[in-house]
N, C-alpha and C positions, 0 to 999 in steps of 0.2 A: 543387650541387643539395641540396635541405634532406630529410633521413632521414625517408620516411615513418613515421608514425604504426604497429603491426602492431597491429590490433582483431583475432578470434579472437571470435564470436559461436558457442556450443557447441550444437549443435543432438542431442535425444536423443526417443526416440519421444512423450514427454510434456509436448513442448512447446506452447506457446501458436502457431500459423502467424502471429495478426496483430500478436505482436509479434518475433516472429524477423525478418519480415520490416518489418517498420515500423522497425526499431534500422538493419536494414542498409538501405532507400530514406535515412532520412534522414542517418546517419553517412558514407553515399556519395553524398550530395546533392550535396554541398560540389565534386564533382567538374565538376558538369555546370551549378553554378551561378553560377561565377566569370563575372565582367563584367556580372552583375546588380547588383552593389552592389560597391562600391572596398572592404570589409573581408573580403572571400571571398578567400584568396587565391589565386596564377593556378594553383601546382601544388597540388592536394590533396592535404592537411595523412594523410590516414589512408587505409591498405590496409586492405580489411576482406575478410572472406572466411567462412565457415560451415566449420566443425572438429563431428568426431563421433569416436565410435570405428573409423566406416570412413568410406572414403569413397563416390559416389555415389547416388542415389535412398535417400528416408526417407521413411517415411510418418509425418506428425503428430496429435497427439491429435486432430483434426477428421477425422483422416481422408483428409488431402488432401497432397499428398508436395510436399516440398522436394528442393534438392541439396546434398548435403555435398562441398563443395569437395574437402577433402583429409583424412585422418584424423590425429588427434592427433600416430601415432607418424612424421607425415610433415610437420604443421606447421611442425615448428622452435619459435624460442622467439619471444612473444608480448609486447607490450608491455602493452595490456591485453587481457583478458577477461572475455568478458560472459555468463552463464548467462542467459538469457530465460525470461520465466514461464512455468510449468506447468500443467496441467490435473490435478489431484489427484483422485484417485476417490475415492468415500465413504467409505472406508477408509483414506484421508489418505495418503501419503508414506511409501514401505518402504526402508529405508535396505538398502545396501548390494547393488542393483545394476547399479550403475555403479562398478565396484572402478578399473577401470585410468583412466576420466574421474576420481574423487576422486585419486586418486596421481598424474595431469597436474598437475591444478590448485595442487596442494603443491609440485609442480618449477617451474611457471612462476610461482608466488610466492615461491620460494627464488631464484629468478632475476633479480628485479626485475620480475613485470607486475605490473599493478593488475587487483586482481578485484573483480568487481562480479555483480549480477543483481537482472534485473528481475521485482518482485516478488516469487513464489514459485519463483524460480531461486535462490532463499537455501535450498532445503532443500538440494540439492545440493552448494553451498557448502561447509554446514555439517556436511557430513562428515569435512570434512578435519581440523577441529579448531581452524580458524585464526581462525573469530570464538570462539573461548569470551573471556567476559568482555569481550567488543567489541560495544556498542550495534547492534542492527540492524533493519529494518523490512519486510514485508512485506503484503500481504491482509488485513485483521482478519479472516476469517472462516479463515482458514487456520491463527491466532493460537494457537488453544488445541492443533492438532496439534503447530506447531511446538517451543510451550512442552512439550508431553509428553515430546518427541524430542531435545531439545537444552535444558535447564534451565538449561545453564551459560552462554547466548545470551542476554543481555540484549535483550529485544524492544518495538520502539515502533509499533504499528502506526500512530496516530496522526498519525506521521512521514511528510513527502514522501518526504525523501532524509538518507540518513545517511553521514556518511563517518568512517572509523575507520582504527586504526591511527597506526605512531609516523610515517609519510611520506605520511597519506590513502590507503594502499593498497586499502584496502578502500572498496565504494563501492553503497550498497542505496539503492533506491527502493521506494516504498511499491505502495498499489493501484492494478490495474489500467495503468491508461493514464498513472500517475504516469513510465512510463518515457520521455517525453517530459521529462521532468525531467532524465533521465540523462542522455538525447543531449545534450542542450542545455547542462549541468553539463560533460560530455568534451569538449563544441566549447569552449565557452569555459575550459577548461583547457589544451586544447592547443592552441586555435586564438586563441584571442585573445576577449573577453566582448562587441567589436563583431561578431565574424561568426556569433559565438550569435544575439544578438541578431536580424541579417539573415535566420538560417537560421529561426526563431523566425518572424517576420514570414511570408517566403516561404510557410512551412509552416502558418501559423497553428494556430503550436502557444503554451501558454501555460502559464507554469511558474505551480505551484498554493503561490502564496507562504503560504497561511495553513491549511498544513496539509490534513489528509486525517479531522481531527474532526468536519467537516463531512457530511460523506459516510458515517461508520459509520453499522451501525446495532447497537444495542444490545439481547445476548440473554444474558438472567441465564444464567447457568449452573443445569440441570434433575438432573443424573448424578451428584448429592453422593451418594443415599441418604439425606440427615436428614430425614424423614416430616414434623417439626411447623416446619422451615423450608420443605420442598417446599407446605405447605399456606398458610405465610404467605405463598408466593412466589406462588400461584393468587390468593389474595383482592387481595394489592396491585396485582395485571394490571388492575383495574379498579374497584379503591378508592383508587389512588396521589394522586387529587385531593383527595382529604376532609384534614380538617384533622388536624394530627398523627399519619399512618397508622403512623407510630413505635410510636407508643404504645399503640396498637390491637390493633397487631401483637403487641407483647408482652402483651396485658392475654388476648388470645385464646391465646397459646401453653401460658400457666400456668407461664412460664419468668420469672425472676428477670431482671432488667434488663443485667444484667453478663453471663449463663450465654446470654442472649438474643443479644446483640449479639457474642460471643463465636463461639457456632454459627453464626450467619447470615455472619459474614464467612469464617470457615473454610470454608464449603458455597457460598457466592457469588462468594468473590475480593472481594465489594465491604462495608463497611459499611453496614447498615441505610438510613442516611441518604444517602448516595453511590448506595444503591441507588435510593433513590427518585425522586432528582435527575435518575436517568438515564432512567426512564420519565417525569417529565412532559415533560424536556426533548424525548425522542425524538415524543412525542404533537404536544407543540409543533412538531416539524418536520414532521409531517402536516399538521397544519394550515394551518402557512406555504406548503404546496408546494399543499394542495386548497384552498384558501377564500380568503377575501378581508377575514377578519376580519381588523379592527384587533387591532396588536401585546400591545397594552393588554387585551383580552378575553381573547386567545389564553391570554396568564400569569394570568388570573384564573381561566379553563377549568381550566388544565392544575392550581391551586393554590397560585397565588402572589397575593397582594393587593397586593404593591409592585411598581410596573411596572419600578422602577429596578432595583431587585434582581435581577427577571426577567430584566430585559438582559442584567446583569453576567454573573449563572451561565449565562444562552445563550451566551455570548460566552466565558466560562472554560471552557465543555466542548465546543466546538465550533471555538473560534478566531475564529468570523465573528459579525455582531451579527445580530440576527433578519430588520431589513431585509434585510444583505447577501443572509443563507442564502437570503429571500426571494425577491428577485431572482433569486439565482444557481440556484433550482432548481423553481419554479414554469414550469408548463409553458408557454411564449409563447402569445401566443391564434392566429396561424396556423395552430398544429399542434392547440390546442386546439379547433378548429370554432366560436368564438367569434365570428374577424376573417380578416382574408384577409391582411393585408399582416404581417412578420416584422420589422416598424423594431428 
């Protein structure tokens, strides 16, 4: 008989419910699915189960209670482990209370599992100390707590899914609902890439091949304190189209060119001009998702006169070309009150 898979999904008050439990329907799919498709195999491939610090009844960030199987110190040891996303309060991610969950997850990584979490289960993670200087990805909006908390965390929010480490041990998915990535990533690691696939179909789940650029949205950073960039950053909100707002910028600040572009990236994270790219681009995907304008109008709106060029930089900060974003995030007329039929 072939040695179950041991999954260990960590369930802690601050969890996300729809994907605690979404990791375990589909990662225990594979049980109830075999003789659907010939690449399922007949015994399923992985035991999963929900680990806490104790065990029985939990109530989760919605409010609404799970079961924790068995608690940590009763698990045993773990092939992988999965932190599930969080619900973060406005006040972001307080480290350090979950002392004896961070001190698990160091032993069952000393041990041989692979750890992973979805989404903003990487804060937790990264208590332990085991991604410093290991790429990893979470929520953009979660991005600038995570970066305050952990600097030495190499972070791509951009990213579906990142796997690190010297044997893949490590293993993060981006936003949201990206953790349909990960299932689908652990099935076809452990199970083989045709019963991903199968479980993929069944589920009509779909791994988000071209990234999560698509999907940000873009917010200058406001909490520098520099007074004569916080005032450039109010004017470019709604002059980023005008032509050369670069230079505008600096001719209003009374700041030297060099001393200009110097402060604004310090106080922004972005330069001047990477700033601006990011507001017409983001303008442009209003647009693409409300209206019906041609592509061509859209980059003249936003400030671009070359439509080719348009494309290119939609397509370099986003991943997808404007069409696709198009498509892919314009609301169907079904749902819109437009049409009646969803083809």
């Amino acid at each position: 008989m072939t040695k179950k898979t041991r999954i260990s999904l960590v369930a802690i008050p601050d969890a996300s419910l729809s994907t605690l439990h979404g990791l375990y329907d589909v990662l225990n799919g594979m049980a109830f699915l075999k003789g659907l498709d010939p690449s399922i195999p007949e015994s399923a491939p992985f035991r999963v189960e929900i680990v806490g610090t104790d065990p029985g009844p939990l109530k989760l960030a919605s409010g609404l209670p799970t079961e924790t199987h068995r608690s940590i110190a009763e698990a045993g040891d773990s092939d992988i482990v999965i932190v599930p996303s969080v619900v973060l309060p406005p006040a972001g991610w307080r480290i350090g209370r979950y002392p004896a969950l961070v001190a698990w997850l160091r032993r069952m990584h000393d041990r041989g599992a692979m750890i992973c979490s979805a989404c903003s289960g990487v804060f937790l993670i990264a208590e332990t100390g085991l991604l410093d200087r290991r790429e990893t990805t979470l929520h953009w909006s979660y991005a600038e707590n995570f970066r305050r908390l952990y600097p030495q965390v190499p972070l791509r929010p951009e990213k579906t899914l990142l796997i690190a480490g010297e044997r893949g041990q490590f293993v993060s998915s981006g936003a949201s609902m990206s953790w349909h990535d990960l299932a689908l990533y652990l099935i076809a690691r452990q199970a083989g890439p045709t019963a991903a696939q199968a479980m993929a179909k069944f589920f009509a789940l779909q791994w988000h091949r071209d990234g999560l650029g698509a999907y940000m949205v873009f917010e200058g950073r406001r909490d520098h304190g520099d007074a004569a960039i916080l005032e450039a950053q109010d004017w470019l909100a709604t002059h980023f189209s005008v032509a050369d707002p670069v230079a505008e910028m600096i001719r209003m600040s009374g700041l030297t060119e060099r001393t200009f572009s110097r402060r604004f990236s310090a106080a922004t994270g972005h330069a001047p001009l990477a700033y601006v790219q990011q507001l017409r681009i983001a303008d442009a995907k209003r647009r693409l998702e409300r209206t019906a304008e041609p592509v061509e109008e859209i980059g003249w709106r936003v400030g671009y006169e070359d439509p080719a060029f348009f494309r290119r930089l939609f397509k370099r900060l986003t991943g997808v070309t404007p069409g696709h974003y198009r498509r892919q995030f314009q609301i169907p007329a079904f749902a819109s009150g437009t049409g009646a039929r969803g083809d």
